[in-house]
ChimeraX commands (.cxc) that place a marker at each C-alpha (Angstrom):
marker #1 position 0.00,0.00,0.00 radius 0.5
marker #1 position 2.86,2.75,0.77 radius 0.5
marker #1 position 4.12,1.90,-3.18 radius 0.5
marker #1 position 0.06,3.15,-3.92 radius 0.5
marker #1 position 0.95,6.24,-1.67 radius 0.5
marker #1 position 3.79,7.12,-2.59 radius 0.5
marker #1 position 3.21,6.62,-7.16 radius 0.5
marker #1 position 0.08,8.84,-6.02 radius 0.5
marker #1 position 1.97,11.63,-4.18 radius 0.5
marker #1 position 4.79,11.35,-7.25 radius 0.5
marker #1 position 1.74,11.89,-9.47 radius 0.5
marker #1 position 0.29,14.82,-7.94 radius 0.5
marker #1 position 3.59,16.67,-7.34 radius 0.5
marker #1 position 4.55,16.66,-10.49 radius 0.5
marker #1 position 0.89,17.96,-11.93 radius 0.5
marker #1 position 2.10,20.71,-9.63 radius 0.5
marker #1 position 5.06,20.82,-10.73 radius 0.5
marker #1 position 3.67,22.35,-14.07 radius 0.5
marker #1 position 2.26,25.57,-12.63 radius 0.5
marker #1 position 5.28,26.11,-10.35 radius 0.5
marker #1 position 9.03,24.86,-10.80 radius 0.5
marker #1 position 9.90,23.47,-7.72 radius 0.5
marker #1 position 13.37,22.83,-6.37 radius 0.5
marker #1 position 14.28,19.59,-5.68 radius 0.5
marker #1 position 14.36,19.81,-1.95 radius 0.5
marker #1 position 10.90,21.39,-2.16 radius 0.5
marker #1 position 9.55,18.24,-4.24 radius 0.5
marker #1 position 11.16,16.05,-1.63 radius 0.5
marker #1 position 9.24,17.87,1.15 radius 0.5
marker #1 position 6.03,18.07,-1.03 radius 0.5
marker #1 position 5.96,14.77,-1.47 radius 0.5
marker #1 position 6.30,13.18,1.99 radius 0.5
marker #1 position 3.81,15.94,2.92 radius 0.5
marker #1 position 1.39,14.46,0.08 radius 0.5
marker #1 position 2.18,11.06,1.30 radius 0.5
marker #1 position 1.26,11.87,5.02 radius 0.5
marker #1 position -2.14,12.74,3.87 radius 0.5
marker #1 position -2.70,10.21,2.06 radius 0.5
marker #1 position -1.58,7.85,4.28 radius 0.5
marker #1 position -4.02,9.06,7.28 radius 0.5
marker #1 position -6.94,9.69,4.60 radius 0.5
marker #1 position -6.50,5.76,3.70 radius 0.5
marker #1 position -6.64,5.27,6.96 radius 0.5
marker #1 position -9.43,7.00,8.01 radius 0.5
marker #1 position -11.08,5.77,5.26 radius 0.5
marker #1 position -10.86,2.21,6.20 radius 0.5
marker #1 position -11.57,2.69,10.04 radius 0.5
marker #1 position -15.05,4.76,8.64 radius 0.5
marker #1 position -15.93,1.56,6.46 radius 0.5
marker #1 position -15.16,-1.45,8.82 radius 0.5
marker #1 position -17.22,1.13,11.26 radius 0.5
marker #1 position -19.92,1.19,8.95 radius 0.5
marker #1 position -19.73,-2.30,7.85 radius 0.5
marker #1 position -20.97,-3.23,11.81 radius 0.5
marker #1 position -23.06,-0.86,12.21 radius 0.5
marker #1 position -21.16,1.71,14.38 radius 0.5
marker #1 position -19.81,4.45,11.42 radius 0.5
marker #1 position -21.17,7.16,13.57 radius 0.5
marker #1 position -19.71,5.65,16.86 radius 0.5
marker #1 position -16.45,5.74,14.81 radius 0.5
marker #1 position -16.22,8.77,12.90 radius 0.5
marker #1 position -16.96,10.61,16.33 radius 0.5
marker #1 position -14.27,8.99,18.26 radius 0.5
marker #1 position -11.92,9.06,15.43 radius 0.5
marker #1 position -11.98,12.54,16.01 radius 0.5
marker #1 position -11.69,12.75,19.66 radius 0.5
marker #1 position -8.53,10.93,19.31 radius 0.5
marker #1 position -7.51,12.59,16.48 radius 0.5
marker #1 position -7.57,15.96,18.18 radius 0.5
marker #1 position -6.23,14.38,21.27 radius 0.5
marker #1 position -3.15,12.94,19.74 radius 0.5
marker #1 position -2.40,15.86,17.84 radius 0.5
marker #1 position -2.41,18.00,20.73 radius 0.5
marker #1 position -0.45,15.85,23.31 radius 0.5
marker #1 position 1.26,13.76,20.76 radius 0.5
marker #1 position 2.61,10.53,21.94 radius 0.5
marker #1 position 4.50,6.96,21.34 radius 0.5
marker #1 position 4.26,6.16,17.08 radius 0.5
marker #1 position 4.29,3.04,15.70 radius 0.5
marker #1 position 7.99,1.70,14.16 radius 0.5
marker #1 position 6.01,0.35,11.23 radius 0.5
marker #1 position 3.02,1.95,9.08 radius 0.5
marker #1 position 1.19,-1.31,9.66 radius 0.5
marker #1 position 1.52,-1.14,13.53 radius 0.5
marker #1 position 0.37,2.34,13.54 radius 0.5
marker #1 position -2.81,1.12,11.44 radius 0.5
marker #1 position -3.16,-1.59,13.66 radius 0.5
marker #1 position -2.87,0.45,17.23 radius 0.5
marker #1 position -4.54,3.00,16.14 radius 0.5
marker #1 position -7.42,0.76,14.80 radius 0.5
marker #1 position -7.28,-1.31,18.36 radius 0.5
marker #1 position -7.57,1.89,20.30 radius 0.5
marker #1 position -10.45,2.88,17.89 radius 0.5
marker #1 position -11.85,-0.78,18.20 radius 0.5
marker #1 position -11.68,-0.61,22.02 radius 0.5
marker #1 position -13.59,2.91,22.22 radius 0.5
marker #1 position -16.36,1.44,20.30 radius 0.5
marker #1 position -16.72,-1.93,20.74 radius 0.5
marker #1 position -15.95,-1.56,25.32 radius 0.5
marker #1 position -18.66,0.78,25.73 radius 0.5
marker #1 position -21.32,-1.78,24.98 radius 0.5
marker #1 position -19.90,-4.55,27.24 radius 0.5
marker #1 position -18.83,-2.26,30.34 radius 0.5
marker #1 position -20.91,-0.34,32.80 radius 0.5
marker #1 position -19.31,1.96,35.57 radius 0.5
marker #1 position -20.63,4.28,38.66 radius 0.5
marker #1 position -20.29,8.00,37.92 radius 0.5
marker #1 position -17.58,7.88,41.14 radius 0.5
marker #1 position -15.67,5.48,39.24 radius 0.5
marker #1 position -15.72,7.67,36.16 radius 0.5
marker #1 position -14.61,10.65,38.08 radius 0.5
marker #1 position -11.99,8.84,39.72 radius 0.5
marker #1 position -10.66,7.34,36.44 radius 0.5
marker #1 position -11.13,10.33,34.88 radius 0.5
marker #1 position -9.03,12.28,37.18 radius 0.5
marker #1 position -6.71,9.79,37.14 radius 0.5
marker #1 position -6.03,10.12,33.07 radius 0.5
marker #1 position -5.64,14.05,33.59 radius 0.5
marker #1 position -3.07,13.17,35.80 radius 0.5
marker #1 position -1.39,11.05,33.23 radius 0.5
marker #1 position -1.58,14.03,30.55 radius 0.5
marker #1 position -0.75,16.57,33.67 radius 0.5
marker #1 position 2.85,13.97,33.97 radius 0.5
marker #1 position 4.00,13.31,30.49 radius 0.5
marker #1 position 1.83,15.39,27.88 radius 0.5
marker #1 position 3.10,16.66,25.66 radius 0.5
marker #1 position 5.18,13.52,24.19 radius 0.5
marker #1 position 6.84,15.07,21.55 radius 0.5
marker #1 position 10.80,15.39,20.60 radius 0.5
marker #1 position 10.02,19.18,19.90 radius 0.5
marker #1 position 9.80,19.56,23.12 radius 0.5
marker #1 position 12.64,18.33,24.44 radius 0.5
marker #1 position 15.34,21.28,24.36 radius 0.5
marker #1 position 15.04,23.76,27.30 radius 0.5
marker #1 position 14.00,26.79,24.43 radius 0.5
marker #1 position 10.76,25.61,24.06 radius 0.5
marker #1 position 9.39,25.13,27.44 radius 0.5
marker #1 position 7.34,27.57,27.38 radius 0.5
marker #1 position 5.72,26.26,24.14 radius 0.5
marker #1 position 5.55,22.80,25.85 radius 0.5
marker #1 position 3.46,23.98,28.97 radius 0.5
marker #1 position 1.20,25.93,26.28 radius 0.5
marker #1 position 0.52,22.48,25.26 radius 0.5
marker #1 position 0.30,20.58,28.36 radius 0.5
marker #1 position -2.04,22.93,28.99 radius 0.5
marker #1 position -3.96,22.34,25.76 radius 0.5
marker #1 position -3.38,18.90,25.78 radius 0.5
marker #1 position -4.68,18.73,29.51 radius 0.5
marker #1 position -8.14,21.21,28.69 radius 0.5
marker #1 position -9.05,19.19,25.73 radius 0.5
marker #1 position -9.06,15.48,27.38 radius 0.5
marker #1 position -11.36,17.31,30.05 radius 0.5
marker #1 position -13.71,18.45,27.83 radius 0.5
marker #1 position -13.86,15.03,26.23 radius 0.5
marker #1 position -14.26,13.79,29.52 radius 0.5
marker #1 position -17.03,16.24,30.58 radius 0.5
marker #1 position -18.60,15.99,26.82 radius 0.5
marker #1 position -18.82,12.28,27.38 radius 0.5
marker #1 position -19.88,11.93,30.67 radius 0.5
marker #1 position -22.84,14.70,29.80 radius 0.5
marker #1 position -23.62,12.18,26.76 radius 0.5
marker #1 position -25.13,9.16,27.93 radius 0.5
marker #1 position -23.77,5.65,29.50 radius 0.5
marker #1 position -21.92,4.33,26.19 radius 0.5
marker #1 position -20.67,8.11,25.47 radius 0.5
marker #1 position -18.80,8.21,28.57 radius 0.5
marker #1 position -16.93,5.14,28.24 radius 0.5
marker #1 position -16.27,5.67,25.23 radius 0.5
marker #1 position -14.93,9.47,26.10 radius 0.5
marker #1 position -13.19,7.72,28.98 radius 0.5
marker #1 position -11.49,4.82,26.55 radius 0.5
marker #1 position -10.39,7.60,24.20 radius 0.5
marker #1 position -8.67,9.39,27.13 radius 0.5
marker #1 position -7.03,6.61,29.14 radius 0.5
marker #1 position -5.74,4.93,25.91 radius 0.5
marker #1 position -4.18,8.04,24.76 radius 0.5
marker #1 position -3.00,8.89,27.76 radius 0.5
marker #1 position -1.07,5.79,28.17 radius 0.5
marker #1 position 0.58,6.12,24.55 radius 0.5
marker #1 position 2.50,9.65,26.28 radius 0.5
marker #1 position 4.20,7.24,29.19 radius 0.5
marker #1 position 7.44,8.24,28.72 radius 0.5
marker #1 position 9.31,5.09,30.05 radius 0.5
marker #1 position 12.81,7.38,30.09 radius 0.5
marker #1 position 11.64,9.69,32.42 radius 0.5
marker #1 position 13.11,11.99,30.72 radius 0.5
marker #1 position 12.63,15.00,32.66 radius 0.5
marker #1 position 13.39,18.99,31.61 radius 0.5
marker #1 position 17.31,19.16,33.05 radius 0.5
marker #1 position 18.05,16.00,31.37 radius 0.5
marker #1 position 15.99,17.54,28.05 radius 0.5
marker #1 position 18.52,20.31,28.11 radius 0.5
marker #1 position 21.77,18.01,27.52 radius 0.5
marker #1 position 20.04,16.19,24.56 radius 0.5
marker link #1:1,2 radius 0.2
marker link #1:2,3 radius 0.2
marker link #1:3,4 radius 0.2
marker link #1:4,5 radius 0.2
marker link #1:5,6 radius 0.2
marker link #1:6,7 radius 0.2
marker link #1:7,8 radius 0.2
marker link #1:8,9 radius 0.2
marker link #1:9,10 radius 0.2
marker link #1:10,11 radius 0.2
marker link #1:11,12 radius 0.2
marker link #1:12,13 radius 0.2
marker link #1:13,14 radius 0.2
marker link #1:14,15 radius 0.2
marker link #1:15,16 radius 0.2
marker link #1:16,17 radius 0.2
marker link #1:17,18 radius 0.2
marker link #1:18,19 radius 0.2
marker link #1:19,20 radius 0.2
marker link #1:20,21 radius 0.2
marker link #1:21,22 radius 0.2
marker link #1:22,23 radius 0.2
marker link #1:23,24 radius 0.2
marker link #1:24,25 radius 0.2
marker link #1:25,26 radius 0.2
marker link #1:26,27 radius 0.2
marker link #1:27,28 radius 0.2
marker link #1:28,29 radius 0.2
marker link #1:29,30 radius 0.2
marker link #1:30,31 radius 0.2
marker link #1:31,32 radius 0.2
marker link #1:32,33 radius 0.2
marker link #1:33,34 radius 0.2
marker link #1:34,35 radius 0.2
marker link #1:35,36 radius 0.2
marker link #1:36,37 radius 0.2
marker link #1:37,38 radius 0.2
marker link #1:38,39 radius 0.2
marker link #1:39,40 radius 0.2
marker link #1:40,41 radius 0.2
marker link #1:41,42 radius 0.2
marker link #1:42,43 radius 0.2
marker link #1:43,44 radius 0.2
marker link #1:44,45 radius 0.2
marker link #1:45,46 radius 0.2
marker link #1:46,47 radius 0.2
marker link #1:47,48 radius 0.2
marker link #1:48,49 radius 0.2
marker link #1:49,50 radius 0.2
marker link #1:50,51 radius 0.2
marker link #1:51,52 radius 0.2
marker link #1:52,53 radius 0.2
marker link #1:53,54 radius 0.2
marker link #1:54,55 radius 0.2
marker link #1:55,56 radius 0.2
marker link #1:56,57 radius 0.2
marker link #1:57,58 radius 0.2
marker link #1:58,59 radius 0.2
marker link #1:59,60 radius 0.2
marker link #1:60,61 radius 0.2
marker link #1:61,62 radius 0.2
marker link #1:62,63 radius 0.2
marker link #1:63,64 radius 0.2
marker link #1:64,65 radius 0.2
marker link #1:65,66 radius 0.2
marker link #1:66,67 radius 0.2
marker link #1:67,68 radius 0.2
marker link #1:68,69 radius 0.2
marker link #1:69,70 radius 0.2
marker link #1:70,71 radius 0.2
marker link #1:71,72 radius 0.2
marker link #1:72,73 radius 0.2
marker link #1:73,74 radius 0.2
marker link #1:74,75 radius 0.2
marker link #1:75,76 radius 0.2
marker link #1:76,77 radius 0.2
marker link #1:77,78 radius 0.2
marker link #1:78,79 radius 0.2
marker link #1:79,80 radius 0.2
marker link #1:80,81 radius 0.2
marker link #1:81,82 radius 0.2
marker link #1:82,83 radius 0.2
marker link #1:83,84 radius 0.2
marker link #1:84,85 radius 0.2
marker link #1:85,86 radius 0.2
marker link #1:86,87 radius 0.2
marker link #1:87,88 radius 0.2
marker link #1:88,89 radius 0.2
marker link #1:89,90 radius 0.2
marker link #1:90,91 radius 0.2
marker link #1:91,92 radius 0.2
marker link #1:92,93 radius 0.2
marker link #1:93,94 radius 0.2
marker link #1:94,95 radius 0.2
marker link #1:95,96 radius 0.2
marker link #1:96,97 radius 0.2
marker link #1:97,98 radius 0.2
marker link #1:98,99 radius 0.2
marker link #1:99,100 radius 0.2
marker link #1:100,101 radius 0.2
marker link #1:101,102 radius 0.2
marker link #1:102,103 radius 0.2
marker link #1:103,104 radius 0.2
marker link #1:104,105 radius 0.2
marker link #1:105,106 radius 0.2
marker link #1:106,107 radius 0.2
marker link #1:107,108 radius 0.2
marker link #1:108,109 radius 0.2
marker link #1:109,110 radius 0.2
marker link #1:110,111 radius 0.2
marker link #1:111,112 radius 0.2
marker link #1:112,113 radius 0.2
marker link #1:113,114 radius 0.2
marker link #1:114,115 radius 0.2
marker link #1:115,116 radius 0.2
marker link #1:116,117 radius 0.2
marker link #1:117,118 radius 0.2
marker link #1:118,119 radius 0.2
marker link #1:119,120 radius 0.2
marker link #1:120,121 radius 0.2
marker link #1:121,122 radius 0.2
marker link #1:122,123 radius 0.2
marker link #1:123,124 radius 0.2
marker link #1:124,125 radius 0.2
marker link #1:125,126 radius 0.2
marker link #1:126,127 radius 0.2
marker link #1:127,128 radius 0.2
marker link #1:128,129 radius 0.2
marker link #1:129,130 radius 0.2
marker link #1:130,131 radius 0.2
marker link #1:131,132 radius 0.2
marker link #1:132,133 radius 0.2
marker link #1:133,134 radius 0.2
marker link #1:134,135 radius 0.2
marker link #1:135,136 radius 0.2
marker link #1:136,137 radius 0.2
marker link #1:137,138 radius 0.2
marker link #1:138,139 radius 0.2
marker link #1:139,140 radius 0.2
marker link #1:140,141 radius 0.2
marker link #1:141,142 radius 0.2
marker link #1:142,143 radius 0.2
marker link #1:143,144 radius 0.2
marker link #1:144,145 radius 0.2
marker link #1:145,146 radius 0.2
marker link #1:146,147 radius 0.2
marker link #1:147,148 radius 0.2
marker link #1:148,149 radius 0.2
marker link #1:149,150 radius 0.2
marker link #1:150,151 radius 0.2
marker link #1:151,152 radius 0.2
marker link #1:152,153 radius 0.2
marker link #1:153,154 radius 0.2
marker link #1:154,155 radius 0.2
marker link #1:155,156 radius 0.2
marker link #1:156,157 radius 0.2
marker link #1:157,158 radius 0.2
marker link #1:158,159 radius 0.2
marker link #1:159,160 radius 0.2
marker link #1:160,161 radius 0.2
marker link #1:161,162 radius 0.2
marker link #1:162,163 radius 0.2
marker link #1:163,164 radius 0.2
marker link #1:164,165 radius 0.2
marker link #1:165,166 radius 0.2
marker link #1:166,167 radius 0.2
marker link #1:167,168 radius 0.2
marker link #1:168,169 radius 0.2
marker link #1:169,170 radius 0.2
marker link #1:170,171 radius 0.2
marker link #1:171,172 radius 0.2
marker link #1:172,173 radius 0.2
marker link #1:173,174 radius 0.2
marker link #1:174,175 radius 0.2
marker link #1:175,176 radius 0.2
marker link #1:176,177 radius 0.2
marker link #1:177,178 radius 0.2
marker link #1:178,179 radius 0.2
marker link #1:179,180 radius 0.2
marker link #1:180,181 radius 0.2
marker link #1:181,182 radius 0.2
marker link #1:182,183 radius 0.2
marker link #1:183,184 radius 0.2
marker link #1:184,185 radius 0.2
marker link #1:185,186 radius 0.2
marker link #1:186,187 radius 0.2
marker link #1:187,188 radius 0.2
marker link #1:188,189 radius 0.2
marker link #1:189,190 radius 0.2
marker link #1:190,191 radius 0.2
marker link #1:191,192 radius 0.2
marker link #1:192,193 radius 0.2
marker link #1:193,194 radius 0.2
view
């Protein structure tokens, strides 16, 4: 599938090409860009259709984008292959649906998970490499900050929502929260010597 991706991104860049003489270094760029897209469009694409194929498109498509917004904002732990990034990202997708039907919990046990995954994005969000020279600390506590507001409004949007809305907020939350465990420790003086 990344041969697909990557003939398509060729394809396009050099349609674009036409109107605009890149430099070589800009194709380069342009391309990976194009195949970035692509990729996560393919993905998305197939997570909407197995979603609708059961029954649950809607269920997907909205915690698709919970996560999506979530991972962009506090980042975390990728995948060393594109296939195991399809896969975990499908699994956590797969256990935010699919869990929500099976499992029932109190509303104290929601709070107290709940507060339990802010804690996790309070610790190690945001799990980027970005981050990690002493410069942009500033810019990192910005986004703890985001990251930390954001999984509270999913968490407050879900448990508003209805039983299966709130575990499903909740899955979203924990499982992205655990993909930002930084087993390191790396911590802000140690950041600086990198």
């Amino acid at each position: 599938m990344e041969g697909i991706i990557q003939t398509a991104s060729v394809q396009v860049m050099r349609k674009m090409d036409k109107k605009k003489q890149y430099s070589e270094s800009e194709k380069k760029v342009i391309v990976y860009g194009l195949e970035l897209i692509f990729d996560s469009l393919l993905k998305s694409f197939a997570y909407l259709a197995v979603g609708f194929a059961l029954g649950k498109g809607m269920e997907v498509a909205a915690v698709m984008t919970a996560f999506g917004a979530l991972r962009k904002t506090s980042g975390g732990k990728h995948a060393k292959t594109n296939l195991g990034c399809f896969t975990l990202t499908g699994g956590i997708l797969a256990i935010s649906v699919g869990v929500p039907m099976i499992l029932q919990i109190s509303e104290t046990t929601y709070i107290a998970v709940a507060a339990a995954a802010l804690l996790l994005y309070l610790e190690f969000a945001p799990e980027d490499e970005y981050y990690r020279c002493a410069e942009r600390e500033k810019q990192e506590q910005m986004q703890k900050i985001k990251s930390v507001l954001l999984a509270a409004f999913i968490l407050a949007i879900g448990y508003v929502s209805g039983e299966y809305w709130r575990i499903a907020a909740l899955s979203v939350v924990v499982l992205q929260g655990v993909t930002l465990i930084n087993k390191k420790g790396v911590k802000r003086d140690e950041r600086e010597r990198i």
